[in-house]
N, CA, C and O atoms as a CHARMM CRD file, in Angstrom:
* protein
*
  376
    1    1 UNK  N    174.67700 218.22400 310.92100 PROA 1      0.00000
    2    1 UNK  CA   175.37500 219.10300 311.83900 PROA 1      0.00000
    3    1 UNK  C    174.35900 219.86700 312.66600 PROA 1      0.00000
    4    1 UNK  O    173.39500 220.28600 312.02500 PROA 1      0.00000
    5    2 UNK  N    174.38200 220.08900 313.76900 PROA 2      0.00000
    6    2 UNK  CA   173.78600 220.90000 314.88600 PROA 2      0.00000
    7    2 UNK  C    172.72300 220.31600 314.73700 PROA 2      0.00000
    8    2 UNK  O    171.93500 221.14100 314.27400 PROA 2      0.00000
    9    3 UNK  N    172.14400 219.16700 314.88900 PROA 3      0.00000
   10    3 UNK  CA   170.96400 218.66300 315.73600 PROA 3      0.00000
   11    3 UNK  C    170.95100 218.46800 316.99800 PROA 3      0.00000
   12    3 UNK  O    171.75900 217.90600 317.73700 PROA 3      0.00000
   13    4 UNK  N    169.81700 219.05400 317.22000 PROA 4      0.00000
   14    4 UNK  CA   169.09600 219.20400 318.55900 PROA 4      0.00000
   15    4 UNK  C    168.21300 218.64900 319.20100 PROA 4      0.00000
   16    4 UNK  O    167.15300 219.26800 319.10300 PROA 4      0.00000
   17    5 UNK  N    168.12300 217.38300 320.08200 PROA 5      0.00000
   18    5 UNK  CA   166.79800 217.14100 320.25200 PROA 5      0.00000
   19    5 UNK  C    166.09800 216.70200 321.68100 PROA 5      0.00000
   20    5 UNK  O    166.10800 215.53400 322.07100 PROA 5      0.00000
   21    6 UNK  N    165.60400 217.58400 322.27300 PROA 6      0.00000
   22    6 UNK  CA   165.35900 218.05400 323.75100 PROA 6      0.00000
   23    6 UNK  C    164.22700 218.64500 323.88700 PROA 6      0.00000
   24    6 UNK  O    163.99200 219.46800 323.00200 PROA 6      0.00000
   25    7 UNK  N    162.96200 218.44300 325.16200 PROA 7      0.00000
   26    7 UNK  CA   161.89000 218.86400 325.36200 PROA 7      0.00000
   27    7 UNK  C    162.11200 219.90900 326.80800 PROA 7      0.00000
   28    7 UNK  O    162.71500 219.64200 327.84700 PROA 7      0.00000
   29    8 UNK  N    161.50400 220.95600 326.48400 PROA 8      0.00000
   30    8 UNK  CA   161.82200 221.84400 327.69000 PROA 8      0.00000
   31    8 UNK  C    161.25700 221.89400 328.98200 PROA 8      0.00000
   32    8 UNK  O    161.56400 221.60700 330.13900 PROA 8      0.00000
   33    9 UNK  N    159.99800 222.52600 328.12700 PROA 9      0.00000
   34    9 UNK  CA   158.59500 222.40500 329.24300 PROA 9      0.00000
   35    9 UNK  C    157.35900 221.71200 328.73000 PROA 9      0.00000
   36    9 UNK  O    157.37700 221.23900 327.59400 PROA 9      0.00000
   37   10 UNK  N    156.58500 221.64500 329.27900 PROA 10     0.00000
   38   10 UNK  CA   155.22400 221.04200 328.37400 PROA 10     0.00000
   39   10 UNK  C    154.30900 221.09900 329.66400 PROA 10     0.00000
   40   10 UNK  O    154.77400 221.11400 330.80300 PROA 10     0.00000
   41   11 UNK  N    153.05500 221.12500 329.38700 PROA 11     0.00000
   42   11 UNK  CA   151.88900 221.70400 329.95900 PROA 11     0.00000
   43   11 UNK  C    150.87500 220.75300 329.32500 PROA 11     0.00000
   44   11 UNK  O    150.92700 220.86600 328.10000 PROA 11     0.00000
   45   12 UNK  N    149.81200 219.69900 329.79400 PROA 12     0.00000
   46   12 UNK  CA   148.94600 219.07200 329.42400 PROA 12     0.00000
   47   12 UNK  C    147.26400 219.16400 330.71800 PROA 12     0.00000
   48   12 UNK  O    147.21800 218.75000 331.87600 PROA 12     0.00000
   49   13 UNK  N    146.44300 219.66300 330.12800 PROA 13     0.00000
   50   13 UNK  CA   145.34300 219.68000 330.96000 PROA 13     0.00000
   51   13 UNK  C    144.28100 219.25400 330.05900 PROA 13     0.00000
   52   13 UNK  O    144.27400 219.46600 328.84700 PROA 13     0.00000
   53   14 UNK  N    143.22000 218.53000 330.84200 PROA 14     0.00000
   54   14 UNK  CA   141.93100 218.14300 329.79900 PROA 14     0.00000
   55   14 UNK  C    140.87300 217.47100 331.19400 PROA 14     0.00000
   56   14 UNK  O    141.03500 217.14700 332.37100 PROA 14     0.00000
   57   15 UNK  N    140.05600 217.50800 330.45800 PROA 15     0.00000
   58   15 UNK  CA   138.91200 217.47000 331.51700 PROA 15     0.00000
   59   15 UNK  C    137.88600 216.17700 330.79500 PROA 15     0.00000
   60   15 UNK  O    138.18700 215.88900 329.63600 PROA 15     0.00000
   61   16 UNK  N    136.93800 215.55400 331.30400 PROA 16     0.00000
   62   16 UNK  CA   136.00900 214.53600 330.74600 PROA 16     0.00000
   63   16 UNK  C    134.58700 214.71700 331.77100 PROA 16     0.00000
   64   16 UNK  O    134.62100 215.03700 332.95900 PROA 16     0.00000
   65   17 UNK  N    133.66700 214.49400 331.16700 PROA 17     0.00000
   66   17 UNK  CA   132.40900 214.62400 331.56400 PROA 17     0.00000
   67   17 UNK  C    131.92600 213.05900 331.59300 PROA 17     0.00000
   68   17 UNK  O    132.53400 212.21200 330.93700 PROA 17     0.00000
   69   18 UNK  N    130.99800 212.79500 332.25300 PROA 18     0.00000
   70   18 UNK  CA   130.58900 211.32500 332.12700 PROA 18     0.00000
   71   18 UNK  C    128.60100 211.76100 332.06500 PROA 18     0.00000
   72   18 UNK  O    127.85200 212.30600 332.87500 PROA 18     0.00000
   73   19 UNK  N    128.41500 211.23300 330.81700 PROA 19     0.00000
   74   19 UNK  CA   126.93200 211.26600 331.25900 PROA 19     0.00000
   75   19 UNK  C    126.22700 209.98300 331.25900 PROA 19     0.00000
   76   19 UNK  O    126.35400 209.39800 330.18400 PROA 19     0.00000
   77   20 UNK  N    125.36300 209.22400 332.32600 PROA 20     0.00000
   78   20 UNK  CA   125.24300 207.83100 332.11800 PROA 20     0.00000
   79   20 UNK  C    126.36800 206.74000 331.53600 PROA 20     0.00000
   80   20 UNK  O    127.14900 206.44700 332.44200 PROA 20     0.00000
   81   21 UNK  N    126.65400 206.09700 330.35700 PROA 21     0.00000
   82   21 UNK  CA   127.98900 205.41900 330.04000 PROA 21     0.00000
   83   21 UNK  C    128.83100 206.19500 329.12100 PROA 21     0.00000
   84   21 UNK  O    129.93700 205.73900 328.83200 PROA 21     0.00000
   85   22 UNK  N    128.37800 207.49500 328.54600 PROA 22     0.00000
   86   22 UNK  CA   128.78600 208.35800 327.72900 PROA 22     0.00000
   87   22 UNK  C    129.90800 208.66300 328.10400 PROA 22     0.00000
   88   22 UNK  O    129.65900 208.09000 329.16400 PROA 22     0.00000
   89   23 UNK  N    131.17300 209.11200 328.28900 PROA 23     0.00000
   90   23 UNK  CA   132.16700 209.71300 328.67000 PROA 23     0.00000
   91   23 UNK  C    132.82500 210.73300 326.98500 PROA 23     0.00000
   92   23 UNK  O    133.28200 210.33500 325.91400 PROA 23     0.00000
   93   24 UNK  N    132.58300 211.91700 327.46500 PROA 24     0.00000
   94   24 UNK  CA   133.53100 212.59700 326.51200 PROA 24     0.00000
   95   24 UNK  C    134.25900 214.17300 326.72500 PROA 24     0.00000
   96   24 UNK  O    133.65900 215.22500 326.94900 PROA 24     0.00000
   97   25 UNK  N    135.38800 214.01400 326.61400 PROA 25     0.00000
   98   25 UNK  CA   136.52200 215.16100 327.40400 PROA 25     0.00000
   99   25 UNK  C    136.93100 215.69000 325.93100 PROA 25     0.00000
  100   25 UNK  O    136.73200 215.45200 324.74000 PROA 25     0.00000
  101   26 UNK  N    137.64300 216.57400 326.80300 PROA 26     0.00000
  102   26 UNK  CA   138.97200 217.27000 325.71500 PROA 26     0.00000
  103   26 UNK  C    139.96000 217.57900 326.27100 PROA 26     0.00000
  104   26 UNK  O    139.73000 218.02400 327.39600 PROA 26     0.00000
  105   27 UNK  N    141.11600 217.54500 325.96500 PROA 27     0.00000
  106   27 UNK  CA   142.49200 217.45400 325.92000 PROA 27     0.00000
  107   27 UNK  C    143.72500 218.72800 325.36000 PROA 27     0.00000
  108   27 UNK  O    144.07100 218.54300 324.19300 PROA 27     0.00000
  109   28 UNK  N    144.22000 219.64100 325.88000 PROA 28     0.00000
  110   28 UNK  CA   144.86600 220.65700 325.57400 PROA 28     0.00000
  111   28 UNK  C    146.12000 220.49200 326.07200 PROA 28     0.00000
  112   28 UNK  O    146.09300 220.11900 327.24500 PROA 28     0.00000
  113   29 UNK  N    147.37600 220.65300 325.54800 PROA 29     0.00000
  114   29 UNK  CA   148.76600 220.74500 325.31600 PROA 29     0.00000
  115   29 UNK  C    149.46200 221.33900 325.05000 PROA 29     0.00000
  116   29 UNK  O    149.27500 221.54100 323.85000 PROA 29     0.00000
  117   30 UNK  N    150.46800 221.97900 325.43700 PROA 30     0.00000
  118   30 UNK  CA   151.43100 222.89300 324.76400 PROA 30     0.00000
  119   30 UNK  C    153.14400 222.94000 325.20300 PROA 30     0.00000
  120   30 UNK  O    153.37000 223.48900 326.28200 PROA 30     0.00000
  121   31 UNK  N    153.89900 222.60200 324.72000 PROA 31     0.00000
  122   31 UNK  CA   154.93500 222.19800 324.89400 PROA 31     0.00000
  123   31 UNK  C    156.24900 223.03300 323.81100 PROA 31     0.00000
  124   31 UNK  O    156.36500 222.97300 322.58600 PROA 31     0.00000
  125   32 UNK  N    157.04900 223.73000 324.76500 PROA 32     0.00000
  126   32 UNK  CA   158.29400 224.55600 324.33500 PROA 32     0.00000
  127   32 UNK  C    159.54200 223.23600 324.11700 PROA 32     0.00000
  128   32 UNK  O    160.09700 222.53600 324.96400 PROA 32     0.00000
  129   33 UNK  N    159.66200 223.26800 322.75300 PROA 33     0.00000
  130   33 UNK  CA   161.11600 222.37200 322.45500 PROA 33     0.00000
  131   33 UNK  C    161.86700 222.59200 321.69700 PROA 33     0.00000
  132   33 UNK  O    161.50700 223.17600 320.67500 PROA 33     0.00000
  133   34 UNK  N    163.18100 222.22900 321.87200 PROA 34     0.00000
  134   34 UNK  CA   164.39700 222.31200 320.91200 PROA 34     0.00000
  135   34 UNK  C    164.83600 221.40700 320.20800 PROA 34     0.00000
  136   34 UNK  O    165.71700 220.61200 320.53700 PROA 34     0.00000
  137   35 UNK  N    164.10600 221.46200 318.90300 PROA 35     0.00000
  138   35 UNK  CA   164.10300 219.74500 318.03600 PROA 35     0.00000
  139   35 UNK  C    164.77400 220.97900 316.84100 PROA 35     0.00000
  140   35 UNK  O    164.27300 222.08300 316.63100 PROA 35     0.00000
  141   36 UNK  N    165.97100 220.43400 316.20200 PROA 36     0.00000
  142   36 UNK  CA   166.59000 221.24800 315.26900 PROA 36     0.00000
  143   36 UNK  C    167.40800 220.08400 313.98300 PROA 36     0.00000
  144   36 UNK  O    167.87900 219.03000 314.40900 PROA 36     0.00000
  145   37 UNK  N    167.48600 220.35700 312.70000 PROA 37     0.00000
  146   37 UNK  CA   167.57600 219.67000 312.18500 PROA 37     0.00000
  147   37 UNK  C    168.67700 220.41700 310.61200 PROA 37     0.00000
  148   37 UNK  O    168.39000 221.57700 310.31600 PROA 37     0.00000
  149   38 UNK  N    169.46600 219.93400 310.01500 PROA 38     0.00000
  150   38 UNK  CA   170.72200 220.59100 309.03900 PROA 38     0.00000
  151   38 UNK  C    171.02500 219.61600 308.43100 PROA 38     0.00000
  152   38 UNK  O    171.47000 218.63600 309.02900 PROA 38     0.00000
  153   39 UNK  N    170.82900 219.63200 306.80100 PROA 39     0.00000
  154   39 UNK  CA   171.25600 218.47500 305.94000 PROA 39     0.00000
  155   39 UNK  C    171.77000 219.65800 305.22000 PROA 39     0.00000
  156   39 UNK  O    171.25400 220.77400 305.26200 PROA 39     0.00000
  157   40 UNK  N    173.25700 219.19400 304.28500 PROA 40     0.00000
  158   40 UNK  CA   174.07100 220.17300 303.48900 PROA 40     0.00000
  159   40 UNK  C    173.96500 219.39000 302.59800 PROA 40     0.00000
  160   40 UNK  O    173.64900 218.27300 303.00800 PROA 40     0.00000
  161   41 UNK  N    174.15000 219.50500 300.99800 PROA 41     0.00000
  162   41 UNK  CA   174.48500 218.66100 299.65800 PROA 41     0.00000
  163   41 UNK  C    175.32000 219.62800 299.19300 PROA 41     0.00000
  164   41 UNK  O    175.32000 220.85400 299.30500 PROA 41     0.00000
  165   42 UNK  N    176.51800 218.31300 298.27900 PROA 42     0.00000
  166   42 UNK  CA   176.93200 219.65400 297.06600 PROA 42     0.00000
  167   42 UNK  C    176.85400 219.06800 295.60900 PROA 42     0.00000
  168   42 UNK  O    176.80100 217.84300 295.49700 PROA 42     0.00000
  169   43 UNK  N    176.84400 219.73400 294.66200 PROA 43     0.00000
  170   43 UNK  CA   176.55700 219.26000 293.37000 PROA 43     0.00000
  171   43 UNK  C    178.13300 219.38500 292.78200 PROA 43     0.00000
  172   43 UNK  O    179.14600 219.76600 293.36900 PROA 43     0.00000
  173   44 UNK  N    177.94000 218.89500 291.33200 PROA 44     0.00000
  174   44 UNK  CA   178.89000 219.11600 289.87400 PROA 44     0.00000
  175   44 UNK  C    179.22000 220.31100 289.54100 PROA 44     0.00000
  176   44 UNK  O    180.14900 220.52300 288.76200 PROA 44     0.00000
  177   45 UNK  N    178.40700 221.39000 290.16100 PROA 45     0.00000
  178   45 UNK  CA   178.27900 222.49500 289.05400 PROA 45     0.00000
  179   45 UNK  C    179.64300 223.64000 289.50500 PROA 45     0.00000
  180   45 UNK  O    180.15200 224.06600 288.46800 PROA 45     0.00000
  181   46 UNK  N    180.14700 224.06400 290.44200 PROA 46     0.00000
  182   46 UNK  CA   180.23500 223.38300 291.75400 PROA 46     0.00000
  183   46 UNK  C    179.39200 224.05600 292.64700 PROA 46     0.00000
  184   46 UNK  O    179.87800 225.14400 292.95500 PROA 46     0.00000
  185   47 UNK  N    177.97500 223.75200 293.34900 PROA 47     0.00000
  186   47 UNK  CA   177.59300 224.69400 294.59800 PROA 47     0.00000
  187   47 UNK  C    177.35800 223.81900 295.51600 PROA 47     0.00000
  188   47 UNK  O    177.21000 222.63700 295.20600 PROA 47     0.00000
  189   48 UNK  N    177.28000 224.25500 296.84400 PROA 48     0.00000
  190   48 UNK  CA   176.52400 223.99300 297.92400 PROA 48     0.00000
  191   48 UNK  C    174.75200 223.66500 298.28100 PROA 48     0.00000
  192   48 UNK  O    173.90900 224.28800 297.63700 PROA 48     0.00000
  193   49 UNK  N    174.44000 222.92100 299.06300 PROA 49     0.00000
  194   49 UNK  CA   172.89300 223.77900 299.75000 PROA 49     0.00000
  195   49 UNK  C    172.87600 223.21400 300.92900 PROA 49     0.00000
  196   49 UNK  O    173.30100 222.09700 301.22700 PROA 49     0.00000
  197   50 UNK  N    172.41000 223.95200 301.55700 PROA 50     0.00000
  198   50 UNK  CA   172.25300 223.73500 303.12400 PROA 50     0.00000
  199   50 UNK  C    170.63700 223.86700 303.51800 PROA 50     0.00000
  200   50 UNK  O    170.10300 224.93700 303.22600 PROA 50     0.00000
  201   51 UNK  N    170.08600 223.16600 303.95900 PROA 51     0.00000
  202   51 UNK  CA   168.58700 222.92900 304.44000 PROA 51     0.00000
  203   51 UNK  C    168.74400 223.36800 306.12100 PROA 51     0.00000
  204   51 UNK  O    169.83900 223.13700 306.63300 PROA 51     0.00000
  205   52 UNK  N    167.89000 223.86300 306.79500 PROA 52     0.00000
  206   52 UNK  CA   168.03200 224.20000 307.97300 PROA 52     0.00000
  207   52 UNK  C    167.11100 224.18600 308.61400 PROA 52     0.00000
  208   52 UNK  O    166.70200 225.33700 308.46300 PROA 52     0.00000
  209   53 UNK  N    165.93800 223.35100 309.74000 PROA 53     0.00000
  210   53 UNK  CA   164.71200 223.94800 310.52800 PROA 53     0.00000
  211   53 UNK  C    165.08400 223.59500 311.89100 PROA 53     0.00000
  212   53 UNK  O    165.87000 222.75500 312.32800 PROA 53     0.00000
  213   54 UNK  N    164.33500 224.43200 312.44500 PROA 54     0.00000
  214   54 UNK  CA   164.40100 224.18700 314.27600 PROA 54     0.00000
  215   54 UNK  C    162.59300 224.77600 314.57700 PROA 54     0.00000
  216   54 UNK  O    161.93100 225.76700 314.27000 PROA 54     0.00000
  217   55 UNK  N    162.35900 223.46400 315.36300 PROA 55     0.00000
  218   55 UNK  CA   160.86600 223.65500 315.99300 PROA 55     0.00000
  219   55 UNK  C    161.32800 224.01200 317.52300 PROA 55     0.00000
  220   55 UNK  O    162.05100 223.44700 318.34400 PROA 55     0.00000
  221   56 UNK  N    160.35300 225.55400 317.51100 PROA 56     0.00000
  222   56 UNK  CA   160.30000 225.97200 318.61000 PROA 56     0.00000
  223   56 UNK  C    159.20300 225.94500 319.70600 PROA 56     0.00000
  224   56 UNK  O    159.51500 226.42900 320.79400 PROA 56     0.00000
  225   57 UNK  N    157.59100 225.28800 319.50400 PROA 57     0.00000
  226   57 UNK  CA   157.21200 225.07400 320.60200 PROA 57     0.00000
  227   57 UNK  C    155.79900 224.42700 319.30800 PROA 57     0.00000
  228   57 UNK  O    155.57000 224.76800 318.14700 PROA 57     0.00000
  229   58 UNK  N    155.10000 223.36200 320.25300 PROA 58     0.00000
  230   58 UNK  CA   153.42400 222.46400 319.32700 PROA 58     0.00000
  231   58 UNK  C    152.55900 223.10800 320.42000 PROA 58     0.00000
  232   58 UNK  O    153.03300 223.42000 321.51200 PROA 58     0.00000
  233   59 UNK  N    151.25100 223.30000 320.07900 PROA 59     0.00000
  234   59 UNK  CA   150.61600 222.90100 320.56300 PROA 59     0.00000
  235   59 UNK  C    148.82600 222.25200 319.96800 PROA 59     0.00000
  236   59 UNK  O    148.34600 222.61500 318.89400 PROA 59     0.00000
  237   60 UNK  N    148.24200 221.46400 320.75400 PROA 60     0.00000
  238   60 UNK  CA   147.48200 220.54300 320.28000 PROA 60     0.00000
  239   60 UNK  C    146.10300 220.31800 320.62100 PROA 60     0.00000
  240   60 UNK  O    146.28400 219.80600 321.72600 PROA 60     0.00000
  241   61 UNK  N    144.94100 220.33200 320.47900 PROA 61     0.00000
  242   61 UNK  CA   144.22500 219.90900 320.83700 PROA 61     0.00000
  243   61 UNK  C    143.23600 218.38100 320.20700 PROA 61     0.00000
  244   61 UNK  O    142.97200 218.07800 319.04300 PROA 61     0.00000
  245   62 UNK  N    142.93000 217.76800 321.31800 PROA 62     0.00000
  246   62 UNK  CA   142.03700 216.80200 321.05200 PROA 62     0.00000
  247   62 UNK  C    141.01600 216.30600 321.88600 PROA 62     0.00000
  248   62 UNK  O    141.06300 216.58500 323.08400 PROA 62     0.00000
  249   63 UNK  N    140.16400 215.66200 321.47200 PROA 63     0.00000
  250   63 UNK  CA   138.32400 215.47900 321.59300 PROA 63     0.00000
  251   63 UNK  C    138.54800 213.66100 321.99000 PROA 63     0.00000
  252   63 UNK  O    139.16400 212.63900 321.68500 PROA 63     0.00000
  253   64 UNK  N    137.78900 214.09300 322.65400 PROA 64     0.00000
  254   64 UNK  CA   137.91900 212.23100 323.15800 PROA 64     0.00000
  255   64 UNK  C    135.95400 211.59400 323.51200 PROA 64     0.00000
  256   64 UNK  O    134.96600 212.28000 323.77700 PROA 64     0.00000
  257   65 UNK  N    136.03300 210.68400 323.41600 PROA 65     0.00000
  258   65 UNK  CA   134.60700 209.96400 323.39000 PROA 65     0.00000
  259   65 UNK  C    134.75900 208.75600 323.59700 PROA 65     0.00000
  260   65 UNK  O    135.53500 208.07900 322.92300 PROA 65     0.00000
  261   66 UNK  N    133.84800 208.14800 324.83000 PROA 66     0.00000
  262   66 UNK  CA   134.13900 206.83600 324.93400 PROA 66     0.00000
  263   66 UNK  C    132.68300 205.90000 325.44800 PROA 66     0.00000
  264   66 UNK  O    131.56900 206.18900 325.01000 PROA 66     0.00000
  265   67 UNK  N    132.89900 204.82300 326.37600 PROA 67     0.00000
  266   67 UNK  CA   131.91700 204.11000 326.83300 PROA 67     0.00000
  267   67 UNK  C    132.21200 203.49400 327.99200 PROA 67     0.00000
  268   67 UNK  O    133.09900 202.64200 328.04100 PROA 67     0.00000
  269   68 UNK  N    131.58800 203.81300 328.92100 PROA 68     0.00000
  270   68 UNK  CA   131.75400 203.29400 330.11600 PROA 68     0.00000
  271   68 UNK  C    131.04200 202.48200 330.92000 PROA 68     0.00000
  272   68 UNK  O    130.01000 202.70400 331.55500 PROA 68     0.00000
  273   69 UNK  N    132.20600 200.79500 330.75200 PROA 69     0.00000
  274   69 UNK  CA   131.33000 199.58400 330.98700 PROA 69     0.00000
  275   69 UNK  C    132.04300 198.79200 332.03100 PROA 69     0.00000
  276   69 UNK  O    133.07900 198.18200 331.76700 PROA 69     0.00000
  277   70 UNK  N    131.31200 198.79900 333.61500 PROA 70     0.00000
  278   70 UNK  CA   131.60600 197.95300 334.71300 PROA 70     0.00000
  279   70 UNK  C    132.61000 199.31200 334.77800 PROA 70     0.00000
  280   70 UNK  O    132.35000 200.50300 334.60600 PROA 70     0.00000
  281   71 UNK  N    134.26200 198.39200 335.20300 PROA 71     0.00000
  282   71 UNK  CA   135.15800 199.36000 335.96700 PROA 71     0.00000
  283   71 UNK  C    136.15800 199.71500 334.65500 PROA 71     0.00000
  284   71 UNK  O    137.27500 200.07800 335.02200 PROA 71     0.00000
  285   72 UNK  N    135.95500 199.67500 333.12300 PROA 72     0.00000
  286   72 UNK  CA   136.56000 199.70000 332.11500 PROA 72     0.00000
  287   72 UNK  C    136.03400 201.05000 331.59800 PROA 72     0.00000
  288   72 UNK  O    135.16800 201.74200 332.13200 PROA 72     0.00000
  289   73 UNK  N    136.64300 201.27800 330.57700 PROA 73     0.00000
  290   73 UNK  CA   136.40000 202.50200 329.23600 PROA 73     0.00000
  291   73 UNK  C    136.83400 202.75200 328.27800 PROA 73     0.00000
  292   73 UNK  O    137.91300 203.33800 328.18900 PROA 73     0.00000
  293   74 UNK  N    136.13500 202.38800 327.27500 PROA 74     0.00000
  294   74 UNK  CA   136.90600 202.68900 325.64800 PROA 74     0.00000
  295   74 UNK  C    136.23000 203.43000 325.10300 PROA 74     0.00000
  296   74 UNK  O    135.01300 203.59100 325.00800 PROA 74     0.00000
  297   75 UNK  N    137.25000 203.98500 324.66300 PROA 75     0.00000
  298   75 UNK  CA   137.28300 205.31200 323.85400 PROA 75     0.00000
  299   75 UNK  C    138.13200 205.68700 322.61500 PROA 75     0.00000
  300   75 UNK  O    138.92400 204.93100 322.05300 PROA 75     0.00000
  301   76 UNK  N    137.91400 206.68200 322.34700 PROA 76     0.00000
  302   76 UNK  CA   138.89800 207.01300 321.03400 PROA 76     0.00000
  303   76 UNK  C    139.27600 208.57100 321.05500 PROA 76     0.00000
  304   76 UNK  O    138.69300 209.32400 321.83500 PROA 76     0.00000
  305   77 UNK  N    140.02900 208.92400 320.39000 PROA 77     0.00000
  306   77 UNK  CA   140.76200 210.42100 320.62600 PROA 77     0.00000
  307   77 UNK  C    140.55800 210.75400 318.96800 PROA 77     0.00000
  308   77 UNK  O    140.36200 210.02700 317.99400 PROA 77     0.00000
  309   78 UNK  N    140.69500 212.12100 319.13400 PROA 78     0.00000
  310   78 UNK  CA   140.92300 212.98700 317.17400 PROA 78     0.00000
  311   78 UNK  C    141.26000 214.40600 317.23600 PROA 78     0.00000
  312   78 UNK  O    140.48600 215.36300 317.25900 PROA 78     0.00000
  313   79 UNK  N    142.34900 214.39500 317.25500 PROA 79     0.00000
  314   79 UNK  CA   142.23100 215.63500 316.97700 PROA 79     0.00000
  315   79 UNK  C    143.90800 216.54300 316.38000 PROA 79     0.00000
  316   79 UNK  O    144.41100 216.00100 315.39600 PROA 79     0.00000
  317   80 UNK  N    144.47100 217.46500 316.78700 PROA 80     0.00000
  318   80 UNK  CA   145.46200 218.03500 315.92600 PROA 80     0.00000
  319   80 UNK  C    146.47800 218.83300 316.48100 PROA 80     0.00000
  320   80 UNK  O    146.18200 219.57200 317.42000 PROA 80     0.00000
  321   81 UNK  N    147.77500 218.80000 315.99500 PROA 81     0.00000
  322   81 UNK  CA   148.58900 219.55400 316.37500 PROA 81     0.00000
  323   81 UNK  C    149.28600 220.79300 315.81200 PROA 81     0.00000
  324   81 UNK  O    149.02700 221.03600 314.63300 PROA 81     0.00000
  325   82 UNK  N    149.95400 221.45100 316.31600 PROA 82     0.00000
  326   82 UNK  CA   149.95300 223.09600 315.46800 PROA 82     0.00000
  327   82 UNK  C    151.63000 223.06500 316.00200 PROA 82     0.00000
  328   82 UNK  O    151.86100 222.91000 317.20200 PROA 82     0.00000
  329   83 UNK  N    152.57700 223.20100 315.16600 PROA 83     0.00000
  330   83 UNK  CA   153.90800 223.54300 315.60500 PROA 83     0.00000
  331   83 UNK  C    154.58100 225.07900 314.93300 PROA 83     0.00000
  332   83 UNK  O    154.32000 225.45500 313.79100 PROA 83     0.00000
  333   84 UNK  N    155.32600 225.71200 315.73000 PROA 84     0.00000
  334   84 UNK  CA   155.75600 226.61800 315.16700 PROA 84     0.00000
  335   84 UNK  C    157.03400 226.31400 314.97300 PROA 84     0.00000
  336   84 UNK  O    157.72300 225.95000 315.92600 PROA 84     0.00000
  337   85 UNK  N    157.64600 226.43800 313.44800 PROA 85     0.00000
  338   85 UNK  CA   159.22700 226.25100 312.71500 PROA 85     0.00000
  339   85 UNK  C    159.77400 227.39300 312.00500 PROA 85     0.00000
  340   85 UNK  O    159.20400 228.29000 311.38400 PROA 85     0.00000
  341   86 UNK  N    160.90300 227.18400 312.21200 PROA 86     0.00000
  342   86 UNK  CA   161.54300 228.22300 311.23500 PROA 86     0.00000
  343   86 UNK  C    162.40300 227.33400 310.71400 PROA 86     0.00000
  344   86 UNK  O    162.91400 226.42700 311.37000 PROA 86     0.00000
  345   87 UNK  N    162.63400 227.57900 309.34600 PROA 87     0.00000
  346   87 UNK  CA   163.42600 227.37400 308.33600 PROA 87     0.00000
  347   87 UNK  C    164.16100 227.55100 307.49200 PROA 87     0.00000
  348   87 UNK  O    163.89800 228.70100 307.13900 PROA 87     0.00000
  349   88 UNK  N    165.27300 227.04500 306.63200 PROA 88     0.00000
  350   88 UNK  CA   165.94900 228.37200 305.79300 PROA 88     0.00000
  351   88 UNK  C    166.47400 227.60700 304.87600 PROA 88     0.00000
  352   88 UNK  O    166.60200 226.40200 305.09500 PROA 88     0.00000
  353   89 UNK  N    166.84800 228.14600 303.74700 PROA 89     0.00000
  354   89 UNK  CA   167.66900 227.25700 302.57700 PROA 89     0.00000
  355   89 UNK  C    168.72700 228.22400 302.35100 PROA 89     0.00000
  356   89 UNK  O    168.64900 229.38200 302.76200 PROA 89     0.00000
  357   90 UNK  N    169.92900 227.66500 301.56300 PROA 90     0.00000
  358   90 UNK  CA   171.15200 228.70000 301.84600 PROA 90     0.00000
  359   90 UNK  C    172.17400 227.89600 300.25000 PROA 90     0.00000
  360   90 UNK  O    172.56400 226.72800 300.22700 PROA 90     0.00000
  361   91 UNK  N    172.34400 228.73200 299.32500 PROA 91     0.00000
  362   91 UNK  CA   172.93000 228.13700 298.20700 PROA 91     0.00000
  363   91 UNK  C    174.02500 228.81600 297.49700 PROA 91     0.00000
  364   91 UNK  O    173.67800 229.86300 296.95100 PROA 91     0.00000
  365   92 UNK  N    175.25300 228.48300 297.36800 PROA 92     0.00000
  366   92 UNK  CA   176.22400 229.08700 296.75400 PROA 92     0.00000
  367   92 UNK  C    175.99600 229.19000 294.93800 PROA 92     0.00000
  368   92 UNK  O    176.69700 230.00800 294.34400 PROA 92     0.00000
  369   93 UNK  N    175.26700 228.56100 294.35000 PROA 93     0.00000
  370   93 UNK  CA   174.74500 228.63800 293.39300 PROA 93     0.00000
  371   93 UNK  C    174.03300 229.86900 292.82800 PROA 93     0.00000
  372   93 UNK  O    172.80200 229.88500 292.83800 PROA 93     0.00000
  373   94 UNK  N    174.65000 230.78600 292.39200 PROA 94     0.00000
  374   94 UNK  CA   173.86000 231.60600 291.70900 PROA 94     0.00000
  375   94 UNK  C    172.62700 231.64100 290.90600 PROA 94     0.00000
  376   94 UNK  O    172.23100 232.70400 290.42700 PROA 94     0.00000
């Protein structure tokens, strides 16, 4: 019940340096979304539980390094993302 799943805004900038065939940048992101999520169970005993999260905005950074050969470039990326959630559990079970 009440899933949500929609991107609002998002913001991506990153920059790369080239030295001789060296190429290596970094990569910054940040993105406001409405990803929301509600699983309920009920047991024998008799209670409820209700699970509840909604992510409200990531953001990420990553490191990039590559090689630059003729009009080509390979490379590779590493790096991480950070989300902020809220969550809740909810139980008729004493």
């Amino acid at each position: 019940r009440n899933n949500e799943d929609s991107a609002v805004v998002s913001l991506r900038a990153g920059y790369d340096h080239q030295i001789g065939n060296l190429v290596v940048g970094a990569l910054g992101e940040v993105a406001t979304v409405n990803l929301s999520d509600a699983m309920a169970g009920f047991s024998t005993t008799p209670a409820s539980y209700t699970f509840h999260r909604h992510v409200n905005y990531t953001a990420g950074l990553r490191a990039r390094a590559g090689y630059a050969l003729g009009d080509g470039l390979f490379y590779g990326t590493a790096g991480g993302v950070w989300a902020d959630m809220d969550h809740s559990f909810s139980t008729t079970n004493t």
